[in-house]
C-alpha positions in Angstrom: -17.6 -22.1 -8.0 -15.6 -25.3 -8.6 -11.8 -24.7 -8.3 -10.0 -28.1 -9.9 -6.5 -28.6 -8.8 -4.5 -30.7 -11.4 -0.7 -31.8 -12.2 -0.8 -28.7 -14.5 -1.6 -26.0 -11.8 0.8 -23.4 -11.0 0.9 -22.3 -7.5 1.5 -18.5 -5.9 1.7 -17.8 -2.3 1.6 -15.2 -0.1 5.1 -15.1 2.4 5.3 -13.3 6.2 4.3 -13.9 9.2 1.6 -13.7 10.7 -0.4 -14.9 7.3 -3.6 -17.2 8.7 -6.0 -13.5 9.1 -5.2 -13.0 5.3 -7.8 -12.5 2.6 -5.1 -12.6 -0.1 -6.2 -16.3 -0.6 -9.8 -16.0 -1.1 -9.4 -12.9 -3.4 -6.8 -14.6 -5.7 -8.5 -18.2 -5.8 -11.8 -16.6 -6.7 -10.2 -14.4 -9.5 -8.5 -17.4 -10.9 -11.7 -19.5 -11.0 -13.5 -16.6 -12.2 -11.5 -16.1 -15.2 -10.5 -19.8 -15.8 -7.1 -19.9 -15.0 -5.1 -22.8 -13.5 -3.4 -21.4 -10.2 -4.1 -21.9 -6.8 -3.2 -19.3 -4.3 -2.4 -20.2 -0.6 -0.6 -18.5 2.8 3.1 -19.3 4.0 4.6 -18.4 7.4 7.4 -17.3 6.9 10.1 -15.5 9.4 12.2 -12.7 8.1 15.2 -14.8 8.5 13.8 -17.2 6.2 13.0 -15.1 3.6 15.6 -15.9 0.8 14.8 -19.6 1.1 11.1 -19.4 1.0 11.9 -17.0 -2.7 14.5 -20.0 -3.7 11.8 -22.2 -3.2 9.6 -20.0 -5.6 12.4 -20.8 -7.8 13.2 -24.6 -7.5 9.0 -25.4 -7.5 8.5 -23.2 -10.5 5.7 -20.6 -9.1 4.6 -17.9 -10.8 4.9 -15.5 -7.5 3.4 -14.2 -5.3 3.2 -11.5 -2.5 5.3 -10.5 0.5 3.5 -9.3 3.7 5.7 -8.1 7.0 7.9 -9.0 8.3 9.9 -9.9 5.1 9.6 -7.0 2.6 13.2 -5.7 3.1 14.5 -8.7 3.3 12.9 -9.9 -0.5 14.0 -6.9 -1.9 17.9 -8.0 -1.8 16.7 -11.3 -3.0 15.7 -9.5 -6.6 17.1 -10.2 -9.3 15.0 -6.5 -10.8 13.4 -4.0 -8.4 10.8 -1.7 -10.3 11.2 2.2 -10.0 9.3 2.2 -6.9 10.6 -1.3 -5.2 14.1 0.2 -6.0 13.5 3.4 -3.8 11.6 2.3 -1.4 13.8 -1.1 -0.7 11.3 -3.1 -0.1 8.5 -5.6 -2.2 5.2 -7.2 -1.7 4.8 -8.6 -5.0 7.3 -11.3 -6.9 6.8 -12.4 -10.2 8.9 -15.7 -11.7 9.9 -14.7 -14.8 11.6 -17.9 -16.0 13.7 -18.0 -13.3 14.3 -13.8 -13.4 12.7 -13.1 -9.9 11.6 -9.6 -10.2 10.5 -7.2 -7.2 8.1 -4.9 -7.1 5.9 -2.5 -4.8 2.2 -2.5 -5.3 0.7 -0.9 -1.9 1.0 2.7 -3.6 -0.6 1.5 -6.7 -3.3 0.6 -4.6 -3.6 3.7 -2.5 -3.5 5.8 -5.7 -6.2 3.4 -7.9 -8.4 3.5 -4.6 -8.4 7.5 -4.7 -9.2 6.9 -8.7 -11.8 4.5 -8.0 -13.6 6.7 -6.3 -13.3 10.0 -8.7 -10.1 11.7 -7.1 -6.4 12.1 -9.3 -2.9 12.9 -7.6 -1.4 14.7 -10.3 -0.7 17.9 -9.8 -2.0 17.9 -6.3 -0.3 18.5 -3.0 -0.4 15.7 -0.9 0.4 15.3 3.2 1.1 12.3 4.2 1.3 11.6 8.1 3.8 8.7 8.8 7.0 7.4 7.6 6.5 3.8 8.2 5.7 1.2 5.0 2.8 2.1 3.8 3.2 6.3 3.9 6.4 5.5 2.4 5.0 3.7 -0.7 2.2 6.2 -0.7 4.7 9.0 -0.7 6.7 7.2 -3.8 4.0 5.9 -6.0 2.4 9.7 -5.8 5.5 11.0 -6.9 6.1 8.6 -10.0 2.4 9.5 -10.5 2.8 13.1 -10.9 2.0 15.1 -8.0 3.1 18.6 -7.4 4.2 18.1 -3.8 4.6 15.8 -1.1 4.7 16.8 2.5 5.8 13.9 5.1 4.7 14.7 8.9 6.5 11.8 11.1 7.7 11.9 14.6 11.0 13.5 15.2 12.6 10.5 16.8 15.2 7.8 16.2 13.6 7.1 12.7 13.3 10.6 12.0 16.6 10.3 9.6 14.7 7.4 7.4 12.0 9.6 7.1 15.0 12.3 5.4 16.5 9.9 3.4 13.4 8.4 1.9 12.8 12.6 0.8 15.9 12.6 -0.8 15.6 9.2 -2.7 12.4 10.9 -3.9 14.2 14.3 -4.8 16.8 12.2 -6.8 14.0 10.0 -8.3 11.9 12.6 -9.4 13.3 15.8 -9.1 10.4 18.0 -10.2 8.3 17.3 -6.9 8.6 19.2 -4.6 9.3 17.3 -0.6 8.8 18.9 2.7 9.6 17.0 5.8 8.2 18.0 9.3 8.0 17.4 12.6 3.9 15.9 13.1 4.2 16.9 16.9 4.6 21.0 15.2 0.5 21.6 15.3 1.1 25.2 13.6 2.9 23.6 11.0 0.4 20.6 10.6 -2.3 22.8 10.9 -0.8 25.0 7.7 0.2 22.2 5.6 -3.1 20.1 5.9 -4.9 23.4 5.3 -3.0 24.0 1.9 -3.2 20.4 0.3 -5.6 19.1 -2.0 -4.7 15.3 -0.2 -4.2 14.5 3.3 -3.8 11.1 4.2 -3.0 9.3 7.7 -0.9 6.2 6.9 -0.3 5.7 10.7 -1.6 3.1 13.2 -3.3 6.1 15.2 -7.5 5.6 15.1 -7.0 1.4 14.7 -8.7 -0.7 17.1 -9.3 -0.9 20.0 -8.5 2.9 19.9 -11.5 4.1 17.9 -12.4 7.7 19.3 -9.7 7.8 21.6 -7.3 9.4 18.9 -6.6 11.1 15.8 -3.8 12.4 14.2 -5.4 15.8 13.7 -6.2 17.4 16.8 -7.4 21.0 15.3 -9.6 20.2 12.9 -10.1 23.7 11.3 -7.5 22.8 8.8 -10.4 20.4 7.3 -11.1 22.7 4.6 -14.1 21.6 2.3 -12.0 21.0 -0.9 -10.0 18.6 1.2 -9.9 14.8 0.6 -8.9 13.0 3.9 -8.0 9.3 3.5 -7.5 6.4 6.3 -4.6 3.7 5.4 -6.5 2.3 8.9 -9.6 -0.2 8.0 -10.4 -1.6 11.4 -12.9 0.3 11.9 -14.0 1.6 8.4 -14.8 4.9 10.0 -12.1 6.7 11.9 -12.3 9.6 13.9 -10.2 11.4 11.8 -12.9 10.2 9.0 -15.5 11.1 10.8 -14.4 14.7 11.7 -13.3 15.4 8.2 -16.5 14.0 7.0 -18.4 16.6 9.2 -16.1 19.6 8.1 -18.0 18.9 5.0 -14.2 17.4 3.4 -14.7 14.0 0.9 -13.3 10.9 2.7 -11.6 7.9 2.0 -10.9 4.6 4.3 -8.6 2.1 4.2 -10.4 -0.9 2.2 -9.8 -0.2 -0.8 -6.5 0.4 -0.8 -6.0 -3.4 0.0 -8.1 -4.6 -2.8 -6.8 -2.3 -5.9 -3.0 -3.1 -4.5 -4.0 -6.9 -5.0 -5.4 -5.4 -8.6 -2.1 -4.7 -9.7 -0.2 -7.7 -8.5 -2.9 -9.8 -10.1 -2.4 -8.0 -13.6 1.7 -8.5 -12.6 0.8 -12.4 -12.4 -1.2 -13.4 -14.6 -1.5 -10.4 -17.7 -5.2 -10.2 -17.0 -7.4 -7.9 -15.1 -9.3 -9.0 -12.3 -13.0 -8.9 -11.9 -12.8 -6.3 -9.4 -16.3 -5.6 -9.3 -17.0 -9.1 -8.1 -14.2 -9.3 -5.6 -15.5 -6.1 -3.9 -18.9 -6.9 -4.0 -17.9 -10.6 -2.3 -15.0 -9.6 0.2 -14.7 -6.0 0.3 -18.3 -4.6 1.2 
């Protein structure tokens, strides 16, 4: 596929640090070449303390946008000029769009988790969804399933010195949309993980525990009776593809979900954001996501 650069092409870029391993690039370029439009698409470094001037420089060169990648997504969300609904309570974005010089914020990762679960049969409204972690991704989890209509939202996180963020982002939820209901719970409680897991419709790990190089050394669900057939477990982790929490949710007969897809169908949405089209997703899967 030829990709022609020009005096006309607008360019988007993808800002954090580190950014070489990304496959933000390939995925983007491709869609642009697919569908004939005149962007290129390439990876900045770019240190959190650096972050407004890399988004000014959005500004002054014109770009569309582009994404935002750790460690700079707090930092470009008080660069906004407009936060979306779920950018605003979160505090954070991966995605800029240049609007004629109206930067606007938002947060796609829980698009992606949620059009991942879609893309493979499964809806979040009116479910009850657990959600182990309290980090970035569970948190944008957590708020996209709430805009989207779930019932209620359990959050299982450590009860340490983040413990409080974990709270607060419950409230901001409560206050956001009051008619979900959030729990909040100490993950180290196995009685009470064990009950909650058992009674959700969702559970989802969207912790680092299972990534390599730990593999079968851990999961986050050490009594795996509360893998209850009707359950779907999902994996934020993709390195491996199969988990051991996967694994032993796949063999309690429960429907499972890894962590790919969730990357691809959160660059789905940014690319709409961009550029008003859809892109051909089932090309881009087929080419980086098998």
């Amino acid at each position: 596929m030829e990709y022609n650069i020009t005096g006309h092409t607008g360019l988007m870029a993808l800002i954090g640090s580190p950014v070489a391993h990304s496959a933000s690039p390939a995925m983007y370029n491709y869609s642009f070449a697919k569908l004939g439009l005149d962007y290129v698409y390439v990876a900045l470094d770019v240190k959190k303390e650096d972050t407004r001037q890399a988004i000014e420089a959005m500004r002054l060169f014109n770009m569309r946008g582009g994404n935002v990648t750790m460690p700079c997504k707090i930092a470009a969300a008080g660069c906004m000029d407009f936060l979306s609904p779920a950018a605003k309570i979160i505090g954070a974005v991966n995605t800029i769009v240049n609007d004629n010089g109206t930067m606007k914020g938002y947060m796609t990762d829980g698009e992606g988790f949620v059009n991942n679960l879609l893309d493979h049969g499964f809806s979040v409204k009116g479910k009850k969804i657990t959600v182990a972690g309290g980090g970035g991704a569970a948190t944008a989890i957590q708020v996209q399933c709430a805009l989207d209509g779930v019932s209620e939202i359990t959050i299982l996180n450590k009860k340490d010195a983040f413990f409080a963020k974990t709270e607060a982002t419950a409230e901001k939820i409560r206050e956001a949309v009051p008619e979900v209901i959030v729990n909040v719970y100490d993950i180290d409680d196995e009685e009470r993980k064990k009950a909650e897991i058992s009674s959700s419709d969702i559970f989802v790990n969207a912790t680092i525990v299972g990534m390599k190089p730990d593999l079968d050394k851990e999961s986050v669900v050490k009594d795996v009776t509360c893998f209850k057939p009707h359950l779907i477990v999902c994996d934020t982790v993709y390195n491996p593809l199969e988990t051991r929490l996967l694994r032993e949710a796949k063999e309690a007969g429960c429907k499972t979900v890894d962590g790919k897809g969730m990357l691809l169908w959160q660059g789905v949405s940014a690319f709409k954001l961009f550029t008003g089209k859809d892109m051909p997703v089932e090309e881009v899967k087929e080419r980086y996501f098998k």
